[in-house]
N, C-alpha and C positions, 0 to 999 in steps of 0.2 A: 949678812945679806948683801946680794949683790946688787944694781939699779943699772940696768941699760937702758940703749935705747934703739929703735928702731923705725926704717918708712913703712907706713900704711899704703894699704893701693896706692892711692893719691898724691905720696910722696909725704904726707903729713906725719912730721916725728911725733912719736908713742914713747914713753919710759913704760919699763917694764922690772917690778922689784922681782927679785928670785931670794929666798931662804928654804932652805935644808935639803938633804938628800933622799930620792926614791921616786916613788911613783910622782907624773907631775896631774899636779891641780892646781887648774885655772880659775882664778880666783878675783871676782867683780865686783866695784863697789858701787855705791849708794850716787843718786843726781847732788851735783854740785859738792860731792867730797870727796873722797879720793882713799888710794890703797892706806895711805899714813895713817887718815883719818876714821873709817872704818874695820882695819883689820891690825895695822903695825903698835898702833898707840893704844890697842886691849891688848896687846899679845896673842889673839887670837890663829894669828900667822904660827908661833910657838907649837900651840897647842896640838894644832894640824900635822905640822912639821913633824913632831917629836910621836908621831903613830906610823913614819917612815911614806913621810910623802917632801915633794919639792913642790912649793906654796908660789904657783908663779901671778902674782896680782900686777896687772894690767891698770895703769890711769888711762882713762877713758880719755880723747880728745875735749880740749875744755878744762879738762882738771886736773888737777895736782900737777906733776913736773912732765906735762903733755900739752904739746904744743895748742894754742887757740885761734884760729887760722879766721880773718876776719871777711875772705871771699865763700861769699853764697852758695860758688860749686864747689866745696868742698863738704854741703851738705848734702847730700841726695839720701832718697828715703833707707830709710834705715840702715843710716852711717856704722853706728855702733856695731851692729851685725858683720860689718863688711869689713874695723876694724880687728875685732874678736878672731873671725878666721884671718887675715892677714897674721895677727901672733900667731894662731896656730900652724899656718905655713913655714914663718919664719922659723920657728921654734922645729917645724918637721915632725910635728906631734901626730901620730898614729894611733895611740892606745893611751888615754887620759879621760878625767874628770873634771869635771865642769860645775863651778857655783856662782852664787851672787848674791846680794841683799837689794833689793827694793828695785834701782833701774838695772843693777848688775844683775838681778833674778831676772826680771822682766828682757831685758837682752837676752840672757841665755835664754829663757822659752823660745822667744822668738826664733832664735839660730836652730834650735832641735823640733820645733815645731813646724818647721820651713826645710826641714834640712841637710841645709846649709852644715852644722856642726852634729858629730853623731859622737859622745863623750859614750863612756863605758856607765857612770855615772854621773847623776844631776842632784845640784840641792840651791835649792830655791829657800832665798830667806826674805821677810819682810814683806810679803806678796800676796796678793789676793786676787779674787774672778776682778773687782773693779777696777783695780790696776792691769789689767790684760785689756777686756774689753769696753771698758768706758773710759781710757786713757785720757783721753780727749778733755774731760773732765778737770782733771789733774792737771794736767799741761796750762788751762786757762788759768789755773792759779797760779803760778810759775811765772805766766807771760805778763799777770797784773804784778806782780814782785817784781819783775825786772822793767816795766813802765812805769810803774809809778814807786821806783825803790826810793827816791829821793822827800816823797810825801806820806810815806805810810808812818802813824803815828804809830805812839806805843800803845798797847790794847788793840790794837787793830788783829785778827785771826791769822794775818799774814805776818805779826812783825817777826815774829821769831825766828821767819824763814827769809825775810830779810837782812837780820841780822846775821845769818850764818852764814850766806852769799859773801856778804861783807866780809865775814872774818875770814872765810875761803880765798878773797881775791879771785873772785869767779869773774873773767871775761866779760860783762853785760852783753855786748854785742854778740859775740861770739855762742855765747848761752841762748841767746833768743833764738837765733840761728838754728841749733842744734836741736830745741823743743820742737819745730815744725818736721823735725825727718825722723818723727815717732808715730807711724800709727797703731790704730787699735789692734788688737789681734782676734781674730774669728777664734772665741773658745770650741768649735767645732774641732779647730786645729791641735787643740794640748791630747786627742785621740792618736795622735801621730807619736808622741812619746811615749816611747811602751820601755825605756831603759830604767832602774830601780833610780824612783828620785824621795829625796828627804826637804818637804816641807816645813822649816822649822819659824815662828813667828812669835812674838810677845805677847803673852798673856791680855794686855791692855791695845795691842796696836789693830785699829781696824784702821789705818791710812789709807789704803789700796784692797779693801774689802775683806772680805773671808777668803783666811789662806786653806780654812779646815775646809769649804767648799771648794778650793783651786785642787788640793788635794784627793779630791773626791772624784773627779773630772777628771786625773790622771790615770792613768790603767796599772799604774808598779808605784805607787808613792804611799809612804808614811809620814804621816803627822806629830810633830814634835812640837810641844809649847815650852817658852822659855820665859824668864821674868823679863816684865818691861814693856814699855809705849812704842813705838817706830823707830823715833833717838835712840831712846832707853837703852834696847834691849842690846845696843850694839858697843854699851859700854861697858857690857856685864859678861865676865867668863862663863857662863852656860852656855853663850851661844857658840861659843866657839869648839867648845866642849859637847856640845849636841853637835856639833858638823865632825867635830874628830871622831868621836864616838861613834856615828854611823858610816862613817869614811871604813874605820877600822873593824866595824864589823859587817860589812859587804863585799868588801874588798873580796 
């Protein structure tokens, strides 16, 4: 596996992990974790790989070994989108695939529901209608983790997503920043995505609502369940093996 790195519009340096050879798929992780943490450390990147694709995972600005830029214009509304096609520029990518889990799903809609990015194929993991359109929601809890990350006791509904913050070495500042250049998405909009997408989701995880109604809403998607809660299901080889698996039989 190789680890570059690259400027975003803005000038803001991006790493970019690459493993194996073939078709490339662009590949997004999870708010406040990163490609290591969601896709390298299951082997899930493997999995993909070895169905003859090139697994190119992207750290979002903020995380993992990408840069956390602590001036305010460097957020405007929806950053993420803006850095996602910047890779795909750089990279000169024409004919590729496009996935993500939780904010890396919720990016991708964004980009092909707006779009901004037209991948051949989409897979959306970790995601649901509440995490599109009542974002907003979400975001408030995130913004109390990062204000009061220094007072939340344990047993609090937040600690645990405090705790990961922490173990992340996630930016505070720079993180807060980032939550306001997310908005909601008009589920009117996921009618715009008519390319074959694979909604795959944990059995237990309603974080971001029903993925099997996100699914529903899309005009070419299949629904896949895998074991596991929102965390869970991203430490477990099925997932990875449900995105290989329909990778290699769409293709």
């Amino acid at each position: 596996m190789n680890t570059e790195y690259f400027e975003s519009f803005d000038g803001t340096r991006l790493a970019v992990h690459r493993h194996g050879e073939g078709r490339p798929f662009v590949l997004l992780h999870g708010l406040f974790s990163s490609a290591q943490m969601n896709w390298i450390k299951w082997d899930h990147h493997e999995a993909i790989a070895e169905k003859g694709y090139e697994v190119i995972m992207l750290d979002f600005r903020v995380h993992g070994d990408s840069d956390a830029p602590q001036d305010p214009d460097k957020y405007p509304t929806n950053v993420l989108v803006r850095d996602v096609a910047a890779l795909v520029d750089h990279l000169a990518l024409e004919d590729y695939d496009l996935g993500g889990f939780s904010l890396g799903a919720r990016t991708s809609l964004h980009a092909t529901a707006h779009g901004v990015l037209q991948p051949r194929h989409l897979v959306v993991g970790g995601m649901g209608t509440a995490g599109l359109g009542e974002w907003h929601r979400r975001a408030a809890k995130f913004r109390r983790v990062i204000e009061k990350f220094d007072e939340i006791p344990r047993g609090d509904p937040d600690y645990f997503s405090m705790q990961f913050l922490k173990s992340q070495g996630v930016d505070r500042v720079a993180a807060r920043l980032l939550l306001d250049t997310m908005p909601d998405l008009d589920l009117a909009l996921l009618a715009n995505i008519t390319m074959p997408t694979l909604v795959v989701c944990g059995d237990e995880d309603r974080d971001n609502g029903s993925a099997e109604e996100l699914a529903g809403l899309l005009p070419n998607a299949e629904y896949v369940e895998v074991p596991g809660t929102h965390m869970g299901s991203v430490t477990k080889a099925e997932l990875g093996e449900a995105i290989a698996g329909w990778l290699a039989k769409t293709a």
